[in-house]
TIDO-377502 format. One record per residue (C-alpha): x, y, z; chain; residue number from 1. Coordinates in nm, 3 decimals, always signed. Example, Ala and Ser with C-alpha at 12.3 -4.5 7.8 and 13.67 -1.06 7.14 Angstrom:
2
<atom X="+1.230" Y="-0.450" Z="+0.780" unit="A" pos="1"/>
<atom X="+1.367" Y="-0.106" Z="+0.714" unit="A" pos="2"/>
//
This chain:
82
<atom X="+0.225" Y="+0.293" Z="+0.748" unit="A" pos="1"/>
<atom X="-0.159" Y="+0.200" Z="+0.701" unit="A" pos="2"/>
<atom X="-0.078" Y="-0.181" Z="+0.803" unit="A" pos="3"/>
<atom X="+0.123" Y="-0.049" Z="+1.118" unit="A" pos="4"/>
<atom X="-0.159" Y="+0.148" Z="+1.227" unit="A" pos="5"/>
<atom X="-0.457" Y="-0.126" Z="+1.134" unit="A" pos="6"/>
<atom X="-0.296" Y="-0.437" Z="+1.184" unit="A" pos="7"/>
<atom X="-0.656" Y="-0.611" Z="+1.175" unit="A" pos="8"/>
<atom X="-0.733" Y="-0.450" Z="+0.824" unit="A" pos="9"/>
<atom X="-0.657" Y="-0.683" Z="+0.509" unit="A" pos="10"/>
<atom X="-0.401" Y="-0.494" Z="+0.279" unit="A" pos="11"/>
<atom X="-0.624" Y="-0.523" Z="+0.026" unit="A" pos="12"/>
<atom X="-0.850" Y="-0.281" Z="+0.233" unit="A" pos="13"/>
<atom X="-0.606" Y="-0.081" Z="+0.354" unit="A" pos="14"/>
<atom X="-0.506" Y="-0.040" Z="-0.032" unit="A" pos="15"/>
<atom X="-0.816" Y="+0.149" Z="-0.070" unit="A" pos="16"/>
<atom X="-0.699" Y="+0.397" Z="+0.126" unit="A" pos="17"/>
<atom X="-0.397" Y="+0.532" Z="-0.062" unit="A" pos="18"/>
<atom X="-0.301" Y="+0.819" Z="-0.341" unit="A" pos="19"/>
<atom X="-0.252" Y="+0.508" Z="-0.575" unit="A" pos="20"/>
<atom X="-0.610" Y="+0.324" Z="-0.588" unit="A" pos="21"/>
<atom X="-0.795" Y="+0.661" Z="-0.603" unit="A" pos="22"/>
<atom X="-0.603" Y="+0.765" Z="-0.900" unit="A" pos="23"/>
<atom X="-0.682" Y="+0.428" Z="-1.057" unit="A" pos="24"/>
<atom X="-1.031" Y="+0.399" Z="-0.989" unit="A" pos="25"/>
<atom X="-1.075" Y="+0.703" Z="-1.180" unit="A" pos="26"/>
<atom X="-0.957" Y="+0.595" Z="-1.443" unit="A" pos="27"/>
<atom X="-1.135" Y="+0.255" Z="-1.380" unit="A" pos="28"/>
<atom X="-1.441" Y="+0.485" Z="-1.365" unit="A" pos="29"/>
<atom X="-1.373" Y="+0.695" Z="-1.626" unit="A" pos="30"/>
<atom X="-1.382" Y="+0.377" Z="-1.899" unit="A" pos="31"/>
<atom X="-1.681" Y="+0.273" Z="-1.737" unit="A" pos="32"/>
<atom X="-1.582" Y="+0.016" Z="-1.517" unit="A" pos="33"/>
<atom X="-1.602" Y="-0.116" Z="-1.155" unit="A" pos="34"/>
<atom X="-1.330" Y="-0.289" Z="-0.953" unit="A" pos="35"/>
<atom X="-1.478" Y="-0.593" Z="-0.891" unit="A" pos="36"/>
<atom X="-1.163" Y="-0.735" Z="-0.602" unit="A" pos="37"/>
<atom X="-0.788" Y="-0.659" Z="-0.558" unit="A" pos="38"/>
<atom X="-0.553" Y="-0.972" Z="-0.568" unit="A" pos="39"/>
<atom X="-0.198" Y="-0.893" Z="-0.437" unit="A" pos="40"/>
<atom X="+0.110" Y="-1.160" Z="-0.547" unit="A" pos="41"/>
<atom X="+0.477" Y="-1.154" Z="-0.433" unit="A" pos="42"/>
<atom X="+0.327" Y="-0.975" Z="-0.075" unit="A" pos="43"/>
<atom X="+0.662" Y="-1.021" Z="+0.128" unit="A" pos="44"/>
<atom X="+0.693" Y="-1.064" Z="+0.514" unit="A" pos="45"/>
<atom X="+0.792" Y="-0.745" Z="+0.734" unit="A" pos="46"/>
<atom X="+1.137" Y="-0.675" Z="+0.735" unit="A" pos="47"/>
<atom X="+1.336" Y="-0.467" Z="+0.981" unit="A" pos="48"/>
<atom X="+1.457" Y="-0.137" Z="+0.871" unit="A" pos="49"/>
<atom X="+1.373" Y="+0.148" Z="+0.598" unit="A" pos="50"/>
<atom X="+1.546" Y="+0.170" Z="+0.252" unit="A" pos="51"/>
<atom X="+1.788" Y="+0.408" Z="+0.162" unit="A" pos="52"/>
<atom X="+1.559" Y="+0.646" Z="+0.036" unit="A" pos="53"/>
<atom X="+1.351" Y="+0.733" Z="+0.320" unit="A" pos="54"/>
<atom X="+1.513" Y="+0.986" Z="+0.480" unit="A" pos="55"/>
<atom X="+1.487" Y="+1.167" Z="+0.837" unit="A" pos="56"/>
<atom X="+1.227" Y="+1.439" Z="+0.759" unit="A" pos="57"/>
<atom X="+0.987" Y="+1.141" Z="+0.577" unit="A" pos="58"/>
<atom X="+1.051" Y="+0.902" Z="+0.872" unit="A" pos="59"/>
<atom X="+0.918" Y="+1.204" Z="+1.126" unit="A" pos="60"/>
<atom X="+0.636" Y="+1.303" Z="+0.920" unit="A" pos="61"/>
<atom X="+0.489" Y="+0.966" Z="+1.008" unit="A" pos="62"/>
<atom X="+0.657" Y="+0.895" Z="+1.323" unit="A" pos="63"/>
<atom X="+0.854" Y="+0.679" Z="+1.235" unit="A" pos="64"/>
<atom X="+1.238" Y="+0.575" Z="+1.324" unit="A" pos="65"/>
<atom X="+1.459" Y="+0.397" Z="+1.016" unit="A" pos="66"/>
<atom X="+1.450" Y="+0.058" Z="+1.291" unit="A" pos="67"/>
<atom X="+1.062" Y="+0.019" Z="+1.272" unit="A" pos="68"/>
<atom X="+0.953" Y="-0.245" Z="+1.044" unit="A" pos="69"/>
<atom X="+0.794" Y="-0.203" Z="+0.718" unit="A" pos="70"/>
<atom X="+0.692" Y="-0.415" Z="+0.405" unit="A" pos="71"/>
<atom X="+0.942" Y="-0.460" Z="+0.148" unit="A" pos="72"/>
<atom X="+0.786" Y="-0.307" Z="-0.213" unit="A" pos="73"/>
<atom X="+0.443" Y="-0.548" Z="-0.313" unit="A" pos="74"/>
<atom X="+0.562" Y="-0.758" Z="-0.624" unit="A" pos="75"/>
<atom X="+0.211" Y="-0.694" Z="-0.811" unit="A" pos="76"/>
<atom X="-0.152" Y="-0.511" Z="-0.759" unit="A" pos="77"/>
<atom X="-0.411" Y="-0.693" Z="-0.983" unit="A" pos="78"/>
<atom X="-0.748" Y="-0.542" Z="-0.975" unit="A" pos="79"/>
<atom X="-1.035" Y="-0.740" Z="-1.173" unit="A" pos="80"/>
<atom X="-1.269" Y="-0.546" Z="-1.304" unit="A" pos="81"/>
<atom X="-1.644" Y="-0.587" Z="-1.386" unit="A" pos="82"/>
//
């Protein structure tokens, strides 16, 4: 959703922007650490079309249609810390 809507904005930026990375840097804080840089791997092309999972009500909550295109799941998030 974030790259649809920021299409300029690195993913690794737009990461910082989701439920995910403020739940980890928490904990990243909470042990006294800093994220130093976000590395994604496996980051696929866009694909056409929404799994099976995302159903009608999701898809309208965000405007969405199962057509638009999306990115398939990220492979791995590595955060280095400092």
């Amino acid at each position: 959703m974030l790259t649809e809507r920021f299409p300029d904005i690195p993913i690794t930026e737009l990461l910082k922007y989701t439920h995910t990375y403020s739940y980890t840097s928490t904990f990243i804080q909470q042990i006294g650490k800093k994220v130093k840089s976000i590395e994604i791997k496996g980051l696929p092309n866009k694909s056409l079309g929404f799994h099976a999972h995302a159903g009608p009500d999701l898809l309208k909550q965000y405007g969405l249609t199962k057509d638009d295109y999306h990115f398939s799941p990220i492979r791995q998030i590595i955060i280095h810390l400092e």
